[in-house]
N, CA and C atoms as an extended XYZ file, in Angstrom:
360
Properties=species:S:1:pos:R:3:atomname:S:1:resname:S:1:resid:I:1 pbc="F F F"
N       -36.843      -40.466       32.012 N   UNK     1
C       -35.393      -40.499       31.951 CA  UNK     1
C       -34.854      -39.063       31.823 C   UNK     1
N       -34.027      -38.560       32.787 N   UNK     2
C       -33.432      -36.781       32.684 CA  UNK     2
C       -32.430      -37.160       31.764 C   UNK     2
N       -32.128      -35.853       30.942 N   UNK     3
C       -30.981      -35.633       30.229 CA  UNK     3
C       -29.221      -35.788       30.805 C   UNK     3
N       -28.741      -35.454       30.596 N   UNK     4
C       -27.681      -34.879       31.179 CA  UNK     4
C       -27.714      -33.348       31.208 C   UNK     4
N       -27.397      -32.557       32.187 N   UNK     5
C       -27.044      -31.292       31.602 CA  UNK     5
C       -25.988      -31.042       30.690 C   UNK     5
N       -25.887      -29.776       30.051 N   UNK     6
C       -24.970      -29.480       29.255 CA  UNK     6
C       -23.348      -29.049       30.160 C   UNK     6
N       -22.307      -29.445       29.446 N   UNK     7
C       -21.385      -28.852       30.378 CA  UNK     7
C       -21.320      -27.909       30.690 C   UNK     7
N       -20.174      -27.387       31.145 N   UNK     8
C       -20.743      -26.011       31.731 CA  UNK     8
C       -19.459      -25.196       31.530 C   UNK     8
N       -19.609      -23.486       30.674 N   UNK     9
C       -18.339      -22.911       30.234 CA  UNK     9
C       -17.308      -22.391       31.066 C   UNK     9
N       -16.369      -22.558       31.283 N   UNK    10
C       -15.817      -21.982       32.161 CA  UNK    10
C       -14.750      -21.082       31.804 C   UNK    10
N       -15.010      -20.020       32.476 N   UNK    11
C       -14.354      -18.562       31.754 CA  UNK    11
C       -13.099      -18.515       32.464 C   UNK    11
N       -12.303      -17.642       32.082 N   UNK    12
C       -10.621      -18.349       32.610 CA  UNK    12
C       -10.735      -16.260       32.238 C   UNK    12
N       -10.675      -15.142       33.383 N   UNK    13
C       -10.515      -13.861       33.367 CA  UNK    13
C        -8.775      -13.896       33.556 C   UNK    13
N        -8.626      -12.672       32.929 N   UNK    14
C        -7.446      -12.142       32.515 CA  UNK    14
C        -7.150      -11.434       33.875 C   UNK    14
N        -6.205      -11.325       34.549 N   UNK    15
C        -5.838      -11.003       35.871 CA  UNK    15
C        -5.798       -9.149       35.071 C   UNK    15
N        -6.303       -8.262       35.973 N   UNK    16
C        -6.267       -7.044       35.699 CA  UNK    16
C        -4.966       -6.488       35.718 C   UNK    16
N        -4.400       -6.521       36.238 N   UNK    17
C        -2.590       -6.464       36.332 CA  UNK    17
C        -2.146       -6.530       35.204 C   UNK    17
N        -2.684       -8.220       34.284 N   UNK    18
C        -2.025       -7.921       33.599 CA  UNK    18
C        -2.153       -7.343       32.282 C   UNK    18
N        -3.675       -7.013       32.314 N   UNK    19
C        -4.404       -5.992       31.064 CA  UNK    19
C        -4.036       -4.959       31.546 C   UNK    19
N        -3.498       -4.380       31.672 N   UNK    20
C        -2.911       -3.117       32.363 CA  UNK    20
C        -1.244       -2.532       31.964 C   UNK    20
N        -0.410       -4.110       31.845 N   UNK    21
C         0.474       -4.194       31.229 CA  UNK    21
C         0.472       -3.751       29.969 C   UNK    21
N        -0.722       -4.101       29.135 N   UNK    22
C        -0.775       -4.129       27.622 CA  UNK    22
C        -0.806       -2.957       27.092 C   UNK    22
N        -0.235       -2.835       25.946 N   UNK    23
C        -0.522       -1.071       25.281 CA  UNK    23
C        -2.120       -1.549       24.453 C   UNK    23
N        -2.992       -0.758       24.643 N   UNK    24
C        -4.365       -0.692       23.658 CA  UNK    24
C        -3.837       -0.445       22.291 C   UNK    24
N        -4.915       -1.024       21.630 N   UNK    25
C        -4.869       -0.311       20.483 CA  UNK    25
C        -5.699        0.678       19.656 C   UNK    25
N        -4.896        1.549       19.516 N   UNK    26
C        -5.818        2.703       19.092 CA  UNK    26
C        -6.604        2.977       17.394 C   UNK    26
N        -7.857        3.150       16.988 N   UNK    27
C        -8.152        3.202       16.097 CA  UNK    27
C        -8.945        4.665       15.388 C   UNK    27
N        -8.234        5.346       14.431 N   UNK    28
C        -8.071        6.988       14.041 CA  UNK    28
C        -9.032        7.258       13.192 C   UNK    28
N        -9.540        8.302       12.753 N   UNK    29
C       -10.134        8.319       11.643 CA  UNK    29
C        -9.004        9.662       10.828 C   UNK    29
N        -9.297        9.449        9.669 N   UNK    30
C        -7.945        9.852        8.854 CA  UNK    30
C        -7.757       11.275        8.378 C   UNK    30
N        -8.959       11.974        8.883 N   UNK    31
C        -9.784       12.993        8.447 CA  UNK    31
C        -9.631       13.950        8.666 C   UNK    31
N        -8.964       13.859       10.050 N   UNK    32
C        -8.677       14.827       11.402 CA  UNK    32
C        -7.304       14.846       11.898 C   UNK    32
N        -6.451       15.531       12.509 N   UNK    33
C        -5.398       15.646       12.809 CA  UNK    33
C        -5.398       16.083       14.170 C   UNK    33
N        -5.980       16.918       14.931 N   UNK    34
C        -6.202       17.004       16.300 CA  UNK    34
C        -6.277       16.343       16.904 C   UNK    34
N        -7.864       16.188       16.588 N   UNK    35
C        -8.971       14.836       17.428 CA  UNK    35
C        -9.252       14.101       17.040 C   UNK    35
N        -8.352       12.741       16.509 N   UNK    36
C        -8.541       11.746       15.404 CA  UNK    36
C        -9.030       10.608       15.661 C   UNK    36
N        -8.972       10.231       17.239 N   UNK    37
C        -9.367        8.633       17.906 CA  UNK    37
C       -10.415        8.280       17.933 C   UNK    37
N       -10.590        7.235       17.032 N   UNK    38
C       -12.366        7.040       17.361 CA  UNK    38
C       -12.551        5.754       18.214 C   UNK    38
N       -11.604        5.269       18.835 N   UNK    39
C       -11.948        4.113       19.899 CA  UNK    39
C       -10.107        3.860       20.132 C   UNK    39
N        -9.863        3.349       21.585 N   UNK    40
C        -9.097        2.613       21.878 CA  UNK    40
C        -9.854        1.019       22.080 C   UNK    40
N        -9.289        0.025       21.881 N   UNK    41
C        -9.476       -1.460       22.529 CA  UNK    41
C        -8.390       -1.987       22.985 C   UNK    41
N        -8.559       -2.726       24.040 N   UNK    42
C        -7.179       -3.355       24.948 CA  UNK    42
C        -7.187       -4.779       24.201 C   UNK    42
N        -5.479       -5.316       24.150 N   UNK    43
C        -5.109       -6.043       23.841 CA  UNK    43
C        -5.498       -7.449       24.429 C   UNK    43
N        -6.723       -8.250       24.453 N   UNK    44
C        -7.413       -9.153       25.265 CA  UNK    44
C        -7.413      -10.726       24.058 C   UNK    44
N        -7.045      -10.450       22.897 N   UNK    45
C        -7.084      -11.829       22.105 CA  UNK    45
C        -5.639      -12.257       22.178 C   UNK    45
N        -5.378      -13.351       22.023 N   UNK    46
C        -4.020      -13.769       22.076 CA  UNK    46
C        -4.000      -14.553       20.430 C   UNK    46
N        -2.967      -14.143       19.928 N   UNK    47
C        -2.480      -14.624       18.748 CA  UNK    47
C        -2.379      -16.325       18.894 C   UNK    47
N        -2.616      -17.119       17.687 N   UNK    48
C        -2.529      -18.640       18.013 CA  UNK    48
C        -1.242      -18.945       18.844 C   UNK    48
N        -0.629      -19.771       19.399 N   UNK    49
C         0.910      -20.129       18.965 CA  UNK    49
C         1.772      -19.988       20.181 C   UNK    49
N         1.058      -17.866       20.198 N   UNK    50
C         2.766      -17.220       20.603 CA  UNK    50
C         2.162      -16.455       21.707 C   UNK    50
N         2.522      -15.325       22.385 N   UNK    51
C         2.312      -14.794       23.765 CA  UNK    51
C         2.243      -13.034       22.963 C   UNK    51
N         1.742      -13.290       21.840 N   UNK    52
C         1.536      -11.546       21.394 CA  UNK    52
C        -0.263      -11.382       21.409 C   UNK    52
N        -0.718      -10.058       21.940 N   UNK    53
C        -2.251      -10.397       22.178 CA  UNK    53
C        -2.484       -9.105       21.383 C   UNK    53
N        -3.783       -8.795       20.880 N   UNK    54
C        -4.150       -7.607       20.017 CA  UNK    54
C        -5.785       -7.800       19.985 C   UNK    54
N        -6.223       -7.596       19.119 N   UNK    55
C        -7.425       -7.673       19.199 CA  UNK    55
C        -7.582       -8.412       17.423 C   UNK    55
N        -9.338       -9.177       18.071 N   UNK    56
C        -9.829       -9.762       16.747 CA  UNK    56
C        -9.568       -8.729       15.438 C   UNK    56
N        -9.917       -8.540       14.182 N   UNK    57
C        -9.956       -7.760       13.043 CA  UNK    57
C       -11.515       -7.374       13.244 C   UNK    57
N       -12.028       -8.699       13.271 N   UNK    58
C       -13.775       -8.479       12.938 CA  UNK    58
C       -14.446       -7.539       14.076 C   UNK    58
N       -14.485       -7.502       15.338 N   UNK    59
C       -14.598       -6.907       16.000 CA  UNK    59
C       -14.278       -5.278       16.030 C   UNK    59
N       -12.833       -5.245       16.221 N   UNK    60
C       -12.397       -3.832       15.688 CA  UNK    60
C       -13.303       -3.514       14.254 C   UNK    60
N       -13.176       -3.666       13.524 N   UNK    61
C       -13.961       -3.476       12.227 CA  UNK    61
C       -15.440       -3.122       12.706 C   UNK    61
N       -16.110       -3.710       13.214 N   UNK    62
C       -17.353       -3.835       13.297 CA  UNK    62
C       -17.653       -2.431       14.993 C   UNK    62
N       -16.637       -2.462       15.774 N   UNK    63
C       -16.832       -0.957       16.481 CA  UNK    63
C       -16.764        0.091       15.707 C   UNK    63
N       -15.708        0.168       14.551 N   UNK    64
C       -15.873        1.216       14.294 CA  UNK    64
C       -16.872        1.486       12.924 C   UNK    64
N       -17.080        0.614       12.252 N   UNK    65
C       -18.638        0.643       11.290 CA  UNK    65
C       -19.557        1.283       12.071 C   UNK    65
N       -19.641        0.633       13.427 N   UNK    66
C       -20.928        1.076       14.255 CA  UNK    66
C       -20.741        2.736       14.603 C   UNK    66
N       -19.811        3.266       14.247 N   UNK    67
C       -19.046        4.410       15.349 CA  UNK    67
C       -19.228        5.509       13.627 C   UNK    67
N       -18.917        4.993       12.850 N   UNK    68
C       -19.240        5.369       11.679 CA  UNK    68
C       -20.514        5.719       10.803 C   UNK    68
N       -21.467        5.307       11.658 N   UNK    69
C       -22.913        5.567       10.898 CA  UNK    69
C       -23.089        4.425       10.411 C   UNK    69
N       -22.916        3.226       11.356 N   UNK    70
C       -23.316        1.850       10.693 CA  UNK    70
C       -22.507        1.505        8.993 C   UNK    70
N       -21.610        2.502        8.791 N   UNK    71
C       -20.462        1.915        7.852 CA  UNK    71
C       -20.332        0.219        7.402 C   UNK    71
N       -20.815       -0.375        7.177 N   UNK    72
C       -20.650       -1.810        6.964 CA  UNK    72
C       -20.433       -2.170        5.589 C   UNK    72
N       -21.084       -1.503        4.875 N   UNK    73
C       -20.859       -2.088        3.430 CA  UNK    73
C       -19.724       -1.161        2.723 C   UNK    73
N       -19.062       -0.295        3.443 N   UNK    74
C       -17.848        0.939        3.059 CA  UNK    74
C       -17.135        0.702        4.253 C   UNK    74
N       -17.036        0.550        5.316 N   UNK    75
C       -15.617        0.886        5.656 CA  UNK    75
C       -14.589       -0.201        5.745 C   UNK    75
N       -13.510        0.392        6.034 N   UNK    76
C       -12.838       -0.832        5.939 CA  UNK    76
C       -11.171       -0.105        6.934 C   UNK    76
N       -10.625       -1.138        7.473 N   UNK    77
C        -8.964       -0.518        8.480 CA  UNK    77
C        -7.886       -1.057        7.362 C   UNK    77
N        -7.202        0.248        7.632 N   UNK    78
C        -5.795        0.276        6.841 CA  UNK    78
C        -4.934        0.922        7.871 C   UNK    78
N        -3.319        0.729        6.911 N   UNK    79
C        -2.554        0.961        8.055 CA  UNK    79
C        -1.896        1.980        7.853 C   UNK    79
N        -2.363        3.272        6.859 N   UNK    80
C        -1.892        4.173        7.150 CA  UNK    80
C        -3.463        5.337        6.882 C   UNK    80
N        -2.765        6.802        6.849 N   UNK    81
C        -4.402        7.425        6.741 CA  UNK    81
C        -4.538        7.685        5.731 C   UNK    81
N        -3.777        7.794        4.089 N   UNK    82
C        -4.308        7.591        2.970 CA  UNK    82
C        -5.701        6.310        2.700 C   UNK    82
N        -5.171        5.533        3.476 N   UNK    83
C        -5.725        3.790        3.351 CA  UNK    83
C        -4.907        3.312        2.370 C   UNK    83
N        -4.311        3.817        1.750 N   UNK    84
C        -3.430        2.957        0.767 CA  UNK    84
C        -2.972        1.645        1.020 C   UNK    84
N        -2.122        1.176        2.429 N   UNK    85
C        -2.022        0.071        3.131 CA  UNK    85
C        -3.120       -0.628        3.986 C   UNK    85
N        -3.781       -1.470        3.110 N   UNK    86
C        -4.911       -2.503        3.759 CA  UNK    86
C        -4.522       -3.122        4.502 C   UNK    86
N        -5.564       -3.576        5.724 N   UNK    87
C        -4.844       -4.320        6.487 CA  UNK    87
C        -4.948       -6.046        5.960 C   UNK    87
N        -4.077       -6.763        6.343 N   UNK    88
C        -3.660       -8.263        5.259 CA  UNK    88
C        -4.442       -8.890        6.456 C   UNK    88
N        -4.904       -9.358        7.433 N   UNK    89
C        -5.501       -9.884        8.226 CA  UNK    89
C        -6.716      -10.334        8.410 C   UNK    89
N        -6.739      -11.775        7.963 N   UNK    90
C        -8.050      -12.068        7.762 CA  UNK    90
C        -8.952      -11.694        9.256 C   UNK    90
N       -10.402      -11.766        8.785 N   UNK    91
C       -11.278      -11.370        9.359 CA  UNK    91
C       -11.370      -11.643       11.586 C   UNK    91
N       -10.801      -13.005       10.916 N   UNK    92
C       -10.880      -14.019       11.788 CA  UNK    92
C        -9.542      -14.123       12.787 C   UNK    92
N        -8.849      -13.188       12.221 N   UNK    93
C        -7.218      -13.114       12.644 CA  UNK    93
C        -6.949      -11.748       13.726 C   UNK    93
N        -5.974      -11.440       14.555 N   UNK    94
C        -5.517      -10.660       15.264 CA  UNK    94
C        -4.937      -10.001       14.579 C   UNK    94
N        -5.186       -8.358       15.374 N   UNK    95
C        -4.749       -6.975       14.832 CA  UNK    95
C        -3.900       -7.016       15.963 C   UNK    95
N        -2.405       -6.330       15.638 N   UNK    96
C        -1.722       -6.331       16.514 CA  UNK    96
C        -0.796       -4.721       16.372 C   UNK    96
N        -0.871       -3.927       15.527 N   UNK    97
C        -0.079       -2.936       15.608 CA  UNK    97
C        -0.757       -2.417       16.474 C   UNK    97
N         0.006       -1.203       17.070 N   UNK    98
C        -0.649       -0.065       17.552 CA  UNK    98
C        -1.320        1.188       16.987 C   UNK    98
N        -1.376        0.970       15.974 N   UNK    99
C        -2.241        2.009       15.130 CA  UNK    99
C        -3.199        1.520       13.615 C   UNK    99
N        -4.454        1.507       14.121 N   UNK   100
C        -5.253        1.598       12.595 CA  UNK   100
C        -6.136        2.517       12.190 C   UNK   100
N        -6.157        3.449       11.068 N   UNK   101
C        -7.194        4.010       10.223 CA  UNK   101
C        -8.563        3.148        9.982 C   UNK   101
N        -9.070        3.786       10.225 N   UNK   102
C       -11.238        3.439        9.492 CA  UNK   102
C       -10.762        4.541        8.637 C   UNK   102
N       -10.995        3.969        7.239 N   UNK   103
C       -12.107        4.623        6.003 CA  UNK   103
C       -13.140        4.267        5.563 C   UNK   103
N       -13.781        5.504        5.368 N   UNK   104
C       -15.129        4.602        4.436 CA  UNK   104
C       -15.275        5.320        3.327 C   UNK   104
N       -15.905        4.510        2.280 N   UNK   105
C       -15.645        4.786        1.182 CA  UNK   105
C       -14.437        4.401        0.085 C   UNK   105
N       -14.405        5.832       -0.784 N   UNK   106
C       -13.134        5.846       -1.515 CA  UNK   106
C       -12.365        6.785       -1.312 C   UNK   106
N       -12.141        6.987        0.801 N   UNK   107
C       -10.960        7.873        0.880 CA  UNK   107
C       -11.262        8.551        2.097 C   UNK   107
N       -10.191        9.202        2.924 N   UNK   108
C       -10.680        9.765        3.784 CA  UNK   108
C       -11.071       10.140        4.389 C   UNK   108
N       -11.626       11.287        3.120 N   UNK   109
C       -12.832       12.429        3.251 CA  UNK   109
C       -14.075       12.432        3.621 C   UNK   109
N       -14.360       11.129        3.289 N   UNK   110
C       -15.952       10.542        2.736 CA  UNK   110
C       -16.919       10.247        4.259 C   UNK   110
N       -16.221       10.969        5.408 N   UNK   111
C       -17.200       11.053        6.593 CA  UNK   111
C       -16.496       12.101        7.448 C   UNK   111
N       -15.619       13.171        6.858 N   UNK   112
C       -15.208       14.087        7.420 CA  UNK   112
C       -16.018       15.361        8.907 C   UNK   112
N       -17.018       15.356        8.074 N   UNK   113
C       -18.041       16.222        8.888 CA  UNK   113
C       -18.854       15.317        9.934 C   UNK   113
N       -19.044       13.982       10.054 N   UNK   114
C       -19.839       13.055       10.753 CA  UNK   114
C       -19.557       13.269       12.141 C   UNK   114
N       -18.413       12.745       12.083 N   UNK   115
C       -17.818       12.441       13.967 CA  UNK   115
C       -17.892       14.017       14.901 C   UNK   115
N       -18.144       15.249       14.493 N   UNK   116
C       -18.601       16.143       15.079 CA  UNK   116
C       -19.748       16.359       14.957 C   UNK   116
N       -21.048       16.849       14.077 N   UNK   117
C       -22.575       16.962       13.691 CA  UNK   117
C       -22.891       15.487       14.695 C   UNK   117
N       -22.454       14.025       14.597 N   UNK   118
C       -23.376       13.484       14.933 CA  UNK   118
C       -23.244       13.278       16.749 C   UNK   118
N       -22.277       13.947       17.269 N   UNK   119
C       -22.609       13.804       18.873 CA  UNK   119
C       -22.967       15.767       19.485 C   UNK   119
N       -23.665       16.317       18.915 N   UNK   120
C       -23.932       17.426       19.151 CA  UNK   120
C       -24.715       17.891       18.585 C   UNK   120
């Protein structure tokens, strides 16, 4: 007796046009004032509900841990570059401003020298 196969996923792509429309969002490190960007990501998640798209939290979070020296158990996005303003967005939820800070640690500082020493 055969199984059934499993259904089968069907991916529904974002017309390039209109990812193109979208502003990215950019993510800084707080450290630097020049050359501060440590990743853009394009706006590809869509908020439940409504027609505003941004990106996951967990994801963003987890590029820039990786971008950080595997940062996972210290960093964390806020919404300004003190970090004073955490971001309120659960894990599982959409980032939607156009601007977030990575810190790691307790502040700023605490990977200042990294993002130059470690690609050179």
């Amino acid at each position: 007796m055969a199984t059934a196969a499993p259904p089968r996923f069907k991916a529904h792509p974002i017309p390039p046009t209109e990812l193109n429309s979208r502003e990215q969002i950019e993510f800084l490190h707080p450290g630097y004032s020049a050359i501060n960007v440590l990743l853009f990501l394009p706006r590809v998640d869509r908020k439940a509900d409504t027609a505003t798209f941004g990106v996951y939290h967990r994801t963003a979070l987890l590029a820039c841990q990786i971008i950080a020296d595997n940062a996972f158990d210290t960093g964390r996005l806020t919404l300004d570059k003190a970090g004073q303003q955490p971001v309120n967005v659960p894990l599982d939820g959409i980032l939607t401003e156009e601007t977030y800070y990575f810190i790691v640690g307790d502040g700023p500082g605490m990977y200042l020298f990294f993002y130059f020493y470690s690609f050179y």
